[in-house]
N, C-alpha and C positions, 0 to 999 in steps of 0.2 A: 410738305413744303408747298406754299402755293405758288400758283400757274397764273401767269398775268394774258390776259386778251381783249384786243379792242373792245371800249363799251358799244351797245348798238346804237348807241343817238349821242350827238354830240354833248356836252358840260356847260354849264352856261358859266359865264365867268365874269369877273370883277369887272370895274371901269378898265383896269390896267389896260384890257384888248377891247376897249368899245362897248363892252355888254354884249358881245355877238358869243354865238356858240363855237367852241372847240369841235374839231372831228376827229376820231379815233385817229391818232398817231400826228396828228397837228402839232406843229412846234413854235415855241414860245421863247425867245432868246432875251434873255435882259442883262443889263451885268451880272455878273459876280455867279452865276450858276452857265457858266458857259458848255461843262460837263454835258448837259441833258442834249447837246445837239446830237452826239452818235446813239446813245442811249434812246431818245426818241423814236431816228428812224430808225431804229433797229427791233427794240420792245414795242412798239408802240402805247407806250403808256399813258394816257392821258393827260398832262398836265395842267390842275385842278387851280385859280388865282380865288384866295376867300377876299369877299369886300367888308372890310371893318365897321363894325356895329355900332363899336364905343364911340364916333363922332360920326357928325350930321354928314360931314364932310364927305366926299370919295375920300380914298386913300391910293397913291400909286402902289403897283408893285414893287416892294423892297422884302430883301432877306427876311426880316420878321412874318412877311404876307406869307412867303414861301413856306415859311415854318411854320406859321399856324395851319396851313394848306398841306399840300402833299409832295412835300419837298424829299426828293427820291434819296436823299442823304439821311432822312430821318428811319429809314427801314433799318431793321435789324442786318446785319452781316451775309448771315443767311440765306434771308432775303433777296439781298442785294446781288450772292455769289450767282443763286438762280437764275436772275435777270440777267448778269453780264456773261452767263452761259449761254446765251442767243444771238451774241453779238458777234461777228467771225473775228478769228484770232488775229486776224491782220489788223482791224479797227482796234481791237481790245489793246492790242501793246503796242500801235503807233499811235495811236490817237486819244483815246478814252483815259489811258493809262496817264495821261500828259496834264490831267484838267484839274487837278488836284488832290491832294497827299492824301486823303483818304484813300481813292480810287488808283491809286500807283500804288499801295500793297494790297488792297483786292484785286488787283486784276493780274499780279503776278503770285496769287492763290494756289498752291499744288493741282488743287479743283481744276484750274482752267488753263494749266499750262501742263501739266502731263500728259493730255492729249487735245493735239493741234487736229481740226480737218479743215483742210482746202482744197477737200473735195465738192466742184461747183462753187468754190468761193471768185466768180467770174473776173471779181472785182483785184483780184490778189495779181498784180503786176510784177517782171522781174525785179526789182528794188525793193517794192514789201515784201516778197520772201527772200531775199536775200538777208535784208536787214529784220528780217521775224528771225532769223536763222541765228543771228548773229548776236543778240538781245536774252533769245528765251532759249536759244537750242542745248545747253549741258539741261535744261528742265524737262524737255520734252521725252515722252519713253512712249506715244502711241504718236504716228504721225502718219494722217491719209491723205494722202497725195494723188488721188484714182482718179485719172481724165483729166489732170492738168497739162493738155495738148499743147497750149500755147508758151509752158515755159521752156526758155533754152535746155540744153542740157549740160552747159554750164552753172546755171544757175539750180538744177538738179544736184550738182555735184555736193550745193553746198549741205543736203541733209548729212554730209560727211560730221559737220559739229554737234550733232545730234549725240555726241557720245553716250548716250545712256538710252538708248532707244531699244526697246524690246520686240518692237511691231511697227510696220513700216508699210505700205499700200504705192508702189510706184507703177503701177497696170496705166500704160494710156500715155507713159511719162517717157520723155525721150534719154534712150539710155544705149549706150555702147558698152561692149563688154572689158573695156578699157575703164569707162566711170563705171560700171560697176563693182568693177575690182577692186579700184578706189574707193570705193565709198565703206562697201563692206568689212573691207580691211582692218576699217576704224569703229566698225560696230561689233564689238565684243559681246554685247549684251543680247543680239539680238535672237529673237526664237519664231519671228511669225513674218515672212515673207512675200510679197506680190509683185510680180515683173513682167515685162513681155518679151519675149523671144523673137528680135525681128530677122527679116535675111541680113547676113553677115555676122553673126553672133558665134563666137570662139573661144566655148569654154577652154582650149588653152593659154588664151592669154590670160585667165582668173590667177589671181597672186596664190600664193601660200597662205599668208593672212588671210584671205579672201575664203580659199576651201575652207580654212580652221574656222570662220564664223560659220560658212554653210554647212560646217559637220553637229551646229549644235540647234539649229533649226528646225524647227517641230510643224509648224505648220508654213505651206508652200504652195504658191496660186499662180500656174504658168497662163499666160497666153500665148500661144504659137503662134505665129505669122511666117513660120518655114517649118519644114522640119527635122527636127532637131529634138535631143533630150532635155536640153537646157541647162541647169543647173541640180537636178534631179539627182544625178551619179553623185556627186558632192554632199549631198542630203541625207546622211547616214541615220540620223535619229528623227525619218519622218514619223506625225502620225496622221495629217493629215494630209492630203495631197489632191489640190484641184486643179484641173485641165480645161483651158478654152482653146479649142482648134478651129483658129480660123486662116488656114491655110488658104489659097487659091491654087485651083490645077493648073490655071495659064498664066505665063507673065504677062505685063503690060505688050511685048512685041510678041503673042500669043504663041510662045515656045510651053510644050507640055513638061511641068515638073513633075519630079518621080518621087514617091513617098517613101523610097529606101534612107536610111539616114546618111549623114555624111561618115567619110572615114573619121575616127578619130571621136564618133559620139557614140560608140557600139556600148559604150562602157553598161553593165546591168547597174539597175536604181536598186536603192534600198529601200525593201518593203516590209521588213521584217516587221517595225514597229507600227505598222499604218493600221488605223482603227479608220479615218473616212478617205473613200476613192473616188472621187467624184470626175466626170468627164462630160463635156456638151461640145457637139460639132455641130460646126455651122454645112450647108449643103456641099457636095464636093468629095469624088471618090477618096481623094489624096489625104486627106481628115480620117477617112476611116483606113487608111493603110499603115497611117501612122499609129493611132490608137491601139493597132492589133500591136504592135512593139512595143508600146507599153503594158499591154495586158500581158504577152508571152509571160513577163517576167511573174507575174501573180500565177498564172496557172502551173508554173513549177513548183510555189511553194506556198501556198494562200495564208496570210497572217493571221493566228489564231485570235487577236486582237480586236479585229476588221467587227465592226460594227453600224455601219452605213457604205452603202455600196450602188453609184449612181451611173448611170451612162445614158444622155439623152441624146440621141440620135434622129435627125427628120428621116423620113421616108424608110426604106430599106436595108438591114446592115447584118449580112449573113453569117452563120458561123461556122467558126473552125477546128478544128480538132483540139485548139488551145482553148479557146475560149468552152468547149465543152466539157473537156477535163478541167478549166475550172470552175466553171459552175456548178458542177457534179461532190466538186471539191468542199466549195461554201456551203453547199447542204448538206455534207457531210460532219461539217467542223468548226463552221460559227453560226452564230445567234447572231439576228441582224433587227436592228432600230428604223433604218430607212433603207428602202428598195426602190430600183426604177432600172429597169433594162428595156434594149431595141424591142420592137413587137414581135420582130420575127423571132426572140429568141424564147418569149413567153406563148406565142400562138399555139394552139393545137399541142403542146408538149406540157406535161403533168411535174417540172419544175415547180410552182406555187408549192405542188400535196409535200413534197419534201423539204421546202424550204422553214426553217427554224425562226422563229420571229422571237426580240424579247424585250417587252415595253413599247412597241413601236411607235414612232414620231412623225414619219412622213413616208409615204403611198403613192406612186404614180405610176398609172397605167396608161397612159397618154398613146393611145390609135389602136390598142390591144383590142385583140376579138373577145375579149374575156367576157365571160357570161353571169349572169346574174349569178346564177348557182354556183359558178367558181367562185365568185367575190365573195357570196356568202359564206360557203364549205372550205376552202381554202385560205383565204386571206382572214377572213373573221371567226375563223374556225368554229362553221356551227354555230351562229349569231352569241360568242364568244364576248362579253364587255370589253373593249378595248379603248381605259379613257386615256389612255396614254395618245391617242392618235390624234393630232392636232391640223393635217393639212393631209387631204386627199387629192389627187389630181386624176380623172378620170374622161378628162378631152378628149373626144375623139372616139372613147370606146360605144359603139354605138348599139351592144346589145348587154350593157351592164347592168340594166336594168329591167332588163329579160330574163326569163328562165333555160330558152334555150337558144346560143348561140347562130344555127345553123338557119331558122327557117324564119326568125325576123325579120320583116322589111318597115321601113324609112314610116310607114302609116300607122303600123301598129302599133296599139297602144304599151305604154310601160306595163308591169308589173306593181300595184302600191306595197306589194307584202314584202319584194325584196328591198324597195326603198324603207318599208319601214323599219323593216330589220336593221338595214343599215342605220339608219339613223337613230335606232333606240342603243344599238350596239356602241358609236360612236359619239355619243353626246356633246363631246366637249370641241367635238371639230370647231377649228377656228377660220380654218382656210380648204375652200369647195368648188373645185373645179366641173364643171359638166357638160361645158362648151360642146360646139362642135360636132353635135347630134343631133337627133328627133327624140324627145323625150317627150310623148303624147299622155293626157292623163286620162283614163275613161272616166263615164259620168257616175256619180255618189259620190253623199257628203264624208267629207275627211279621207278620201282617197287619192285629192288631189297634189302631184310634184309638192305646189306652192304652198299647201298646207301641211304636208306632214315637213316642209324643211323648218317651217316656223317653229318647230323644238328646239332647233339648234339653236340656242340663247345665245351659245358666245362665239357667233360666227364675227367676224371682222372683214373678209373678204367672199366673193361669192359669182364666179362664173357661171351664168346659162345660156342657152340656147334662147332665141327669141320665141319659138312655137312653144314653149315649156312651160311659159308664163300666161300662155292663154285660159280663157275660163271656160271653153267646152272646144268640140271639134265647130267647123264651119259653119252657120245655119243656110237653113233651106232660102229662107229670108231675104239674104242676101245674095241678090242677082249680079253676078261680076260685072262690071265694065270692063271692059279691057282698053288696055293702054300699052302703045308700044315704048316697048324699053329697050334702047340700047344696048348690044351686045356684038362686042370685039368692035368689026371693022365696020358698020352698017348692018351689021346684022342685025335681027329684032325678036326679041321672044315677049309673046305677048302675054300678060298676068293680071288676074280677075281683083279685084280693090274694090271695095266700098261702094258700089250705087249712090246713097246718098251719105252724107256727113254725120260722122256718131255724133250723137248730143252730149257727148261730154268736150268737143276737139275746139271748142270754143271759152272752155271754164280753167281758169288757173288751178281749181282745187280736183284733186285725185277721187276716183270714182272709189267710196267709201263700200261697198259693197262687191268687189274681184277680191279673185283669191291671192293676185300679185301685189294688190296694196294690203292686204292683210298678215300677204308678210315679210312687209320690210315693217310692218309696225310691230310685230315680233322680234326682231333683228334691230334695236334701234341705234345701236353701234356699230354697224358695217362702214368700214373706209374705205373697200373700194367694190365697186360691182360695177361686173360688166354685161349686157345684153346682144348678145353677137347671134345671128342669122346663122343657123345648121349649115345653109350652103354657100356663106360668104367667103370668100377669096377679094386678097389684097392687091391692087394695080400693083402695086409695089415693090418690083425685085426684088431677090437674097439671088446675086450670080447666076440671073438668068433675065432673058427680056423681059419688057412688062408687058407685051401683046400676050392678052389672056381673054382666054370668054369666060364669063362668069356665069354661075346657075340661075335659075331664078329662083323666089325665095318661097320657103316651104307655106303650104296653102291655109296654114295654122298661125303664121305671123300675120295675115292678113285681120286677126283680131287683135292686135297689137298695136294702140295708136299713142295718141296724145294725150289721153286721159291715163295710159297707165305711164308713162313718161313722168305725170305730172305726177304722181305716185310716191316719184323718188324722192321727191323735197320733203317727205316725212324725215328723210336721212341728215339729221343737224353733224351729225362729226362725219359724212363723207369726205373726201380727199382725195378720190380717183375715181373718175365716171366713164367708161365707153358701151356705148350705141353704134350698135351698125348693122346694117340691114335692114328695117324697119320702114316694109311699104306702105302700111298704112297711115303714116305720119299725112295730116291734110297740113295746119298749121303749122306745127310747131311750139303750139302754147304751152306744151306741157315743159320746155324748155327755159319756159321764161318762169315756171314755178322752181322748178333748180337754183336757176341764178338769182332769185329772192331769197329761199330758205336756208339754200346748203351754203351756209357762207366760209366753210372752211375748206372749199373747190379750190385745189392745188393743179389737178391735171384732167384734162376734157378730150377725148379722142371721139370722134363722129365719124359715119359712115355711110354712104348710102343709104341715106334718110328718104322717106316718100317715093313719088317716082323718079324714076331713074333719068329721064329726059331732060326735068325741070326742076329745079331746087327750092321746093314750095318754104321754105322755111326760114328766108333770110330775113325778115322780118324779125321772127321770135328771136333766132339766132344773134341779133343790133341789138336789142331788147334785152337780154341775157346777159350779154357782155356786158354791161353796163353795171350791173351788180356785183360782177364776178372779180373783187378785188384783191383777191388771193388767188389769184390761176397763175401759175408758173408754165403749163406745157398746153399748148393746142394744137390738134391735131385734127386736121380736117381733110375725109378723102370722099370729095363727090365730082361726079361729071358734070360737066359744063358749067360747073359751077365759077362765076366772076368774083373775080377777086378786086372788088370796086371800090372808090370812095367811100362810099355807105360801108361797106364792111371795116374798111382800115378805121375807120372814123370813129366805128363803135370798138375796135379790137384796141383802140389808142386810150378807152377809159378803164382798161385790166393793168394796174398802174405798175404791177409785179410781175407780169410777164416773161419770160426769159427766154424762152422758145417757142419757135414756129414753125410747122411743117404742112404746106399743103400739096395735095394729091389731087389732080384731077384731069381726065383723060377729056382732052374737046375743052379745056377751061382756060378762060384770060385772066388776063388781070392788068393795071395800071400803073406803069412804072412811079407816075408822079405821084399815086396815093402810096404805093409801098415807101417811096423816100420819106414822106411825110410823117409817114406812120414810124417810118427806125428813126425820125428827128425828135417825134415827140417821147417814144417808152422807152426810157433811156437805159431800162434792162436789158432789153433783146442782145443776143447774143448768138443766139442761133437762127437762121432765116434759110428755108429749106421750102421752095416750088417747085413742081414738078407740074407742067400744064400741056397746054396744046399754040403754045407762043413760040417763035420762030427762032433759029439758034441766035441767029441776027439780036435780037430784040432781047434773050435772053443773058445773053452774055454782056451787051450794054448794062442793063440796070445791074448784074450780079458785082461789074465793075466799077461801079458809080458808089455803090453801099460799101465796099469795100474802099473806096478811095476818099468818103467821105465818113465814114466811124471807125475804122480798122483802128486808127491813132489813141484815140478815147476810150477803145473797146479793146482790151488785147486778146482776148478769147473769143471775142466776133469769128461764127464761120457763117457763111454765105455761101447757097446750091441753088443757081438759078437755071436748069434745064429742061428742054423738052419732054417728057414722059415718055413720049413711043420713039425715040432718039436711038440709034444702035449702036451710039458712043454712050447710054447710060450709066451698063455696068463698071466701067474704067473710070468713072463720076462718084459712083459709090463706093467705091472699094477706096476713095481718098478723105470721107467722112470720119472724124474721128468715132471710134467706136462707141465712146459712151453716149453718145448723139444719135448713133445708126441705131444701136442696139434699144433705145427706152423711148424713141420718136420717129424715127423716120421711117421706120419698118414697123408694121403690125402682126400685132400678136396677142393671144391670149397671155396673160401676164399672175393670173390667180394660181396659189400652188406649184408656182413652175420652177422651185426651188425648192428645195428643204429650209423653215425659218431659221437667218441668223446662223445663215451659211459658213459667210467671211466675217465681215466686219459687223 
């Protein structure tokens, strides 16, 4: 089937428009084809006008011009179903569907009406789904509905005409257990479920009707926001079952909640059928209290079925006499596809040597002490082929690459033998996490990180450390300067940089000779890669302040500039970029080669670029934006960094934009260029500051954006706050979560799932 995308240079075209050039997704309205205006902006297809041969004459554009030309009517069916699968379902059956009889039974195609998403359809209003509901809902059988914060929950209710709906995504979505009752009631068909659990939530009020659909439900994706079982006891024939717990220990008037459940939710779940377990807490004792009452019920009886079994956990999460009988359990009794448990419960303890693996799909050992020799002997048993293994996650583990756990420190170099093993074992890894370490490579040819990852041919995603990518340790050569950098409150920790200017931090093209550009040109289908600093820490709260001091950055990034930045624009099908920590950024040219090459730049997270005092980079950074006409998310976290005219001005030609989130601790910004800037990208939707501007001054502008687009925009959310504020956290905890979770809070993002989890 083919795939239509902007051409890269405009189409020259008839008299019809002047003889001037089309630009990719430029639209051309004349009579009688009035169809191509949603089509247009949607596909951006070019629209091609022939100028007629057979007379001397011009010829206007009429239907014949069109037709001899590239009149989007003349594609095959096919064709046409593919293209109007990009268009959201809200345009497709209000609008598109309207323009003529052809297109009014394409577009109500089984193809593109069995499954609805208006998930981030920003644009989708109570009225267009109401009346999408009402039009196409006995067709609908997939419907995701995930983060649509802004609809009522009345207008929620109406997925109830959906009568044939098999799979359904309402995570994010305002629900009482009153409409839920409701809704479910009337879904007979359904087998795949997503909700969230907020306070006041009374599985006794669920109907009869309501259990009897949730007794035939197979897969089931809770978010907690109290605690509670949810719907779970009702769920008799799970097999798959995921958990988001994001509880808070304190309410809003800072009274401590208790993680016992309520009366009346003792009920045991059924696990009998569950083949995946999956569970992710956000920080908060009260998340892991809960979690252990979910698990109790597995270590009584572990399903012989269970064939993925996940539990991510930050920091600490001790175990219990349940949780050891059943882990004792699952090595005794299933074979498992994907694994990822707390560190403490793999640390020091010979768990791995027992555990049964079979086929396995996804791996995360994310903060684990695990040592080279385990990963080798244990998990790859005895550099064992495992090309079933497609996403590794190894964050954090900081002697994985070591032979021996114990007497590693932060300088010394890797091991190439266990990498290579790993990587001759694993071949087909698609997704590689390594973040979060010191990953030093010593010197000889082909023993370098960068060089032996370049086998990995079908990597698609790719987390490193920033020192990892370097091409030797430190030279003598280079005499530090030191520069002071900011730290916490006035503090200053001073870090050695560049003496003088590399001779590459001036050239848009990537230094042809490092072993980081040699291998993304290895890898020339990676979509996202991220280059994150061993000892970066985000300003950024998860339910705690943002006064932090940060490390400085390891003395091996300090070979890490602008030339290997510019590196990345080898990457034509990129899609997700973050950089952070990267002191020796001088420029930032290697930035402005990104935003020329990689034109299919959907999300940009930056970080702590250069030095830390001054933001040498705003320059490349206007420069950039300018090309970047497919970015949907930016994410910008530097100190003192000014959020200026110049900025908004260049941020105003990313024409797709949809979200914004800045980070910066001591950082302004200009109320009348932010307005300016949400008057012009008529996407934005999300608008997320966090600076060093006064509550006073913040609270104005957050009110002014909300009282002049809230109307136009009905998913517009707006955070205009202080950063080092001690009313932050009660600020955040009101962000909707699909906003918190994939922008406004940082995070390594490679591997940090099993692929093709949920939806």
């Amino acid at each position: 089937m083919l795939s239509f995308s902007p051409l890269s240079s405009g189409c020259v075209t008839g008299d019809g428009n002047g003889g001037k050039a089309i630009s990719p997704g430029e639209l051309l309205v004349y009579p009688g084809v009035p169809f191509l205006s949603a089509l247009q902006v949607w596909v951006r297809v070019p629209v091609i006008w022939c100028k007629d041969t057979s007379n001397d004459g011009d010829m206007p554009p009429t239907a014949a011009a069109v037709a001899v030309g590239a009149h989007l009517l003349g594609f095959s069916d096919e064709i046409l179903l593919h293209i109007l699968s990009h268009v959201p379902s809200t345009d497709l059956v209000l609008n598109v569907r309207r323009t003529c009889r052809k297109l009014a039974v394409l577009c109500l195609d089984k193809s593109l009406t069995h499954t609805v998403l208006l998930q981030k359809d920003y644009e989708a209003s109570e009225d267009k789904v109401k009346q999408l509901m009402k039009e196409i809902g006995r067709e609908i059988q997939q419907l995701n509905m995930a983060g649509c914060y802004w609809l009522s929950g009345a207008t929620i209710e109406h997925v109830a005409r959906c009568r044939s709906l098999v799979k359904v995504n309402l995570s994010g979505c305002h629900l009482t257990s009153l409409r839920l009752s409701k809704m479910l009631s009337a879904l007979q068909h359904l087998r795949s479920l997503a909700i969230d659990v907020s306070p006041g939530f009374d599985a006794g009020q669920l109907s009869g009707e309501c259990k009897a659909t949730l007794s035939r439900v197979r897969e089931l994706k809770q978010t907690l926001y109290t605690p509670s079982y949810g719907v779970v006891p009702c769920c008799t024939s799970l097999e798959k079952l995921l958990l988001y717990f994001e509880i808070l220990d304190r309410t809003r008037e800072g009274a401590i909640l208790s993680g016992q459940l309520m009366v009346g939710q003792s009920n045991v779940p059924h696990y009998q059928n569950l083949r995946v377990f999956y569970a992710r807490l956000a920080p908060g004792y009260i998340n892991q209290e809960v979690v252990r009452l979910y698990l109790a019920v597995l270590s009584d009886r572990t399903p012989e079925n269970l064939h993925a079994f996940l539990i991510s956990v930050p920091g600490s999460f001790a175990e219990s006499g349940a949780t050891k009988n059943l882990l004792d359990s699952m090595a005794r009794n299933v074979a498992l596809d994907a694994l990822q448990l707390p560190k403490s419960w793999l640390n020091g303890s010979s768990l791995l040597q027992h555990m049964k693996f079979n086929n396995p799909f996804y791996f995360s050992f994310s903060r684990c002490t695990l040592s080279g020799g385990h990963l080798i002997q244990r998990v790859i048993d005895g550099a064992k082929e495992l090309r079933s293994l497609a996403s590794l996650n190894l964050s954090g583990c900081v002697h994985c690459l070591s032979p021996d756990s114990l007497l590693r420190k932060a300088e010394d170099d890797i091991d190439s033998g266990i990498l290579e093993t790993l990587v001759a074992s694993c071949r087909n890894l698609r997704h590689l996490n390594l973040s979060a370490a010191h990953h030093h490579s010593s010197e000889g040819p082909g023993r370098h990180l960068c060089q032996l990852l370049a086998r990995l041919r079908h990597l698609r995603s790719l987390s490193l450390p920033v020192c990892s990518v370097a091409d030797s340790a430190p030279r003598s050569d280079r005499v530090p300067a030191m520069h002071a950098v900011p730290r916490g409150f006035g503090k200053k920790v001073r870090i050695g940089v560049q003496s003088c200017p590399n001779p590459f931090s001036g050239q848009a093209g990537p230094q042809p000779s490092s072993v980081f550009w040699s291998l993304l040109k290895n890898v020339p289908f990676l979509e996202r890669l991220e280059l994150i600093g061993s000892n970066f820490s985000s300003a950024m709260p998860r339910n705690e302040p943002a006064i932090r001091n940060s490390l400085p950055p390891c003395s091996r990034a300090q070979n890490v500039g602008d030339s290997e930045v510019a590196a990345i624009g080898q990457l034509a099908f990129l899609r997700h970029l973050t950089l952070a920590q990267l002191p020796s950024i001088l420029t930032g040219s290697g930035l402005v080669s990104i935003g020329l090459q990689c034109q299919q730049l959907q999300s940009l997270s930056l970080a702590n670029l250069g030095m830390m005092g001054k933001v040498v980079y705003m320059s490349a950074l206007s420069d950039m934006l300018k090309h970047c006409k497919r970015l949907k998310d930016l994410r910008l976290e530097q100190p003192y960094f000014s959020a200026n005219a110049q900025f908004f001005q260049a941020l105003s030609q990313c024409s797709a934009l949809q979200r914004l989130c800045l980070v910066s601790r001591s950082g302004t910004l200009q109320p009348e260029a932010v307005l300016a800037f949400m008057a012009r990208c008529l996407h934005v939707v999300v608008c997320h500051m966090f600076t060093g501007e006064s509550l006073a001054t913040c609270k104005s502008l957050q009110q002014s954006l909300l009282r002049s687009f809230q109307a136009e925009r009905p998913a517009l959310n707006v955070v205009i706050f202080p950063l080092l504020h001690e009313g932050l956290t009660n600020v955040i905890r009101d962000v909707p979560m699909v906003h918190l979770d994939e922008i406004t809070l940082f995070k390594s993002r490679v591997a940090e799932e099993p692929p093709n989890l949920w939806w």
